[in-house]
N, C-alpha and C positions, 0 to 999 in steps of 0.2 A: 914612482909614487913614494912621500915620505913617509917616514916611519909612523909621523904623526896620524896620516890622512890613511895608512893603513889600518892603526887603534880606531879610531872611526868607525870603519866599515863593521858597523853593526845593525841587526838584522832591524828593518820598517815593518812597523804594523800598524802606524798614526800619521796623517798630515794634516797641518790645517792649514791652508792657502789664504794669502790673508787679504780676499776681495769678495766680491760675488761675483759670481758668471751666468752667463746666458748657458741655455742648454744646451748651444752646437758648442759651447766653449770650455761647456763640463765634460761633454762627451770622450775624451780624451781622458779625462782623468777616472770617469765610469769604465774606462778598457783595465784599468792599472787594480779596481778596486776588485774588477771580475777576476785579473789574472793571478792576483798576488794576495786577494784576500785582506786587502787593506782596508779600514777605515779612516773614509778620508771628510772633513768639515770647513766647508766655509765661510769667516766670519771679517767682513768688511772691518779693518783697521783705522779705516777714515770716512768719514762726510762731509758732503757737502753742506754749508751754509747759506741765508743768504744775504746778500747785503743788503741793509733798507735805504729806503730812498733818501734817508737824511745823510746815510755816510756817501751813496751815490754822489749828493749833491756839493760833496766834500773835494769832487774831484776835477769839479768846475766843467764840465763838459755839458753843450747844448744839443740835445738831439735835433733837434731842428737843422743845426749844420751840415747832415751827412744822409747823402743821397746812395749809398752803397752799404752793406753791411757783412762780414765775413763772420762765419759760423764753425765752427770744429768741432761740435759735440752737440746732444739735446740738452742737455746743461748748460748750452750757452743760447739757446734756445727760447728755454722755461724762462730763463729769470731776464731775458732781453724784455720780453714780453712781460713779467712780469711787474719790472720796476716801470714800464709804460701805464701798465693798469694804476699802480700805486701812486703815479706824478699825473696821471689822469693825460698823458700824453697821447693823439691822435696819430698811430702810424701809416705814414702817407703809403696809398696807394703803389706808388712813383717810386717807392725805393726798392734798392735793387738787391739780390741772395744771393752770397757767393759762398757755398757750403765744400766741404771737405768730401762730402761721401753724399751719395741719392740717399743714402737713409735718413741722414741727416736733415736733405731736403724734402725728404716725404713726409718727414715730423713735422715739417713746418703747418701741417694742415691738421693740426691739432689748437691752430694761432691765426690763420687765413685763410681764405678762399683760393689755394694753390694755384689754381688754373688760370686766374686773373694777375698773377702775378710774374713779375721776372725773376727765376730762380736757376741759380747756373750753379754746378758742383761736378768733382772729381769724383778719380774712383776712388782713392783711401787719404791719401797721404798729401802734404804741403805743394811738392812738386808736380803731381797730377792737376793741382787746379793752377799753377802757375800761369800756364797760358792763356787759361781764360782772364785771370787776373790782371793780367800783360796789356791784354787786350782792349781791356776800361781802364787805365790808370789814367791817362789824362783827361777821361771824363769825370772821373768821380772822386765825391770825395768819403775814405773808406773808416768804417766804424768797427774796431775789432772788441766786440766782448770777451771775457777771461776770466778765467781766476786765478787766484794771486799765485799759482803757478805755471808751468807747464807752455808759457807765452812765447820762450824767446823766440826759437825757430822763426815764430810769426813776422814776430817783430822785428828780431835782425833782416828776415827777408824783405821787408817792407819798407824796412829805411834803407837798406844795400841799394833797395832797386827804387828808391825816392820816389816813394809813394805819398800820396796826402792821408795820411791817417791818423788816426788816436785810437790808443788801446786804454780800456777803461772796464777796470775790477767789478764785475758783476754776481759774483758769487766765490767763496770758499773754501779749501779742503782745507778740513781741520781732524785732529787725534777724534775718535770714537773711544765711547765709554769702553774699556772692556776689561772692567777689575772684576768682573765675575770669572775671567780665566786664572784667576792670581792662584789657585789650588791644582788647574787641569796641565796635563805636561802631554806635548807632542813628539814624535821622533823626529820631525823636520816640519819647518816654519817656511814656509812660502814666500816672499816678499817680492812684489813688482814695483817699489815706487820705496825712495828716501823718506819720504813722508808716513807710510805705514811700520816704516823702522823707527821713527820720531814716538810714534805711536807709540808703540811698545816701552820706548824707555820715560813715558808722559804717564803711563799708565803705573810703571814697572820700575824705577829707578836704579833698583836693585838688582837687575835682570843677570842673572848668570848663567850661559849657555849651556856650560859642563857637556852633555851626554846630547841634548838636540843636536840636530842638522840641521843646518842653515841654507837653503837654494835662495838665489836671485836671480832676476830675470833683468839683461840690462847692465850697460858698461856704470851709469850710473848708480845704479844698486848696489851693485858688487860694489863698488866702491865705499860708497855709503855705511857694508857690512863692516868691511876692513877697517876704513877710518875710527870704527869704534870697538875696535880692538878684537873685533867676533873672527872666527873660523870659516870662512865661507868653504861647505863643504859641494855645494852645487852651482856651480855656475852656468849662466846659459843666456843667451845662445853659444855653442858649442860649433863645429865643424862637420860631426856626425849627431848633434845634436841640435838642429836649432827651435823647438820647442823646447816648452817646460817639462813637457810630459814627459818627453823624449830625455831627458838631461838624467831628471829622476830615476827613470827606466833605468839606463844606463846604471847609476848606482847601485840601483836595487837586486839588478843581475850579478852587479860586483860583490856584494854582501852573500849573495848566494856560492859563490864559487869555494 
């Protein structure tokens, strides 16, 4: 360890994680605030947008052409459905769900009559639904919604494996107000996503880390941290660490020693 990342190790009694979480995904962090006495606060970095039907229209795409639909989030969900309501578009019966995750597809009946419909999904990840994927490509022709980031995976997978599709921007992550922390100071800043670090310096120009701790979650994060000249003192996923919790953890026993 360097001399540098040994001055560091000074003692945690603040974090703020900079997303919201569900409460099986808090739970972890509820072990760390019981064990160690920490106050810890979460405050989304970024939101969602949406895009209206006139920038939609901007992107030349006919719904009517596409008999399949690929899904990765309830955010691509809401606003699929939504920008239908708002162009007054009639979603055919006939078309078909090809979702990332059953949750995903279970949201759908929040939109449809689930049961009446053809809905196919993975268990989490890109790869899990491939083969169902594999399995319609020459029948179908596939509609992926997105937002303007977080796509490529998709996309490189889709034209690698020459698919018929079009991926088309239906909603945005954009910086979140969050100048009411411009006085608050944490011992360590949470980041999962290059965009919540966009954030910060959208909000913060001036940002000077000094005495914070910096964790990322993610080869792109950490990167992200570095490129802007910051300390990345938590990295993670780790080898014995591959949670965030677990990463932090790990520190926090180190400050204690």
């Amino acid at each position: 360890m360097s001399a540098e990342a040994v001055n560091r190790l000074k003692s945690v009694r603040s974090i703020l994680v900079t997303q919201l979480t569900t409460k099986n995904n808090r739970t972890p962090y509820d072990r760390l605030v019981e064990k160690y006495g920490l106050t810890i606060d979460y405050r989304p970095f970024t939101e969602v947008q949406s895009v209206s039907s006139k920038e939609f229209r901007k992107q030349k795409v006919n719904l009517e052409d596409y008999s399949a639909i690929i899904l990765n989030s309830k955010s691509a969900v809401d606003h699929f459905f939504r920008l239908c309501d708002e162009m007054r578009f009639k979603v055919s019966t006939d078309l078909k769900y090809f979702c990332t995750s059953e949750a995903v597809a279970l949201y759908l009946q929040k939109h449809i009559v689930y049961r009446k419909r053809k809905v196919f999904f993975g268990k989490r990840t890109l790869q899990d639904l491939k083969p169902i994927l594999t399995k319609h490509k020459k029948k179908e022709k596939f509609l992926l919604p997105c937002s303007n980031l977080g796509r490529e995976a998709f996309v490189s997978f889709l034209t690698k494996n020459e698919f018929d599709f079009k991926d088309v921007v239906m909603y945005k992550a954009v910086s979140s107000d969050i100048s009411d922390l411009e006085d608050v100071f944490y011992d360590i800043l949470v980041f999962f996503s290059p965009l919540s670090l966009d954030s910060l310096y959208d909000n913060f120009p001036n940002f000077k880390q000094n005495n914070t701790r910096i964790a990322a979650f993610g080869t792109k994060t950490s990167q992200a941290i570095l490129d802007r000249g910051l300390i990345l003192d938590i990295p993670a996923p780790q080898p014995k660490a591959p949670s965030m919790t677990m990463a932090i953890e790990q520190y926090i026993k180190k400050t204690l020693k």
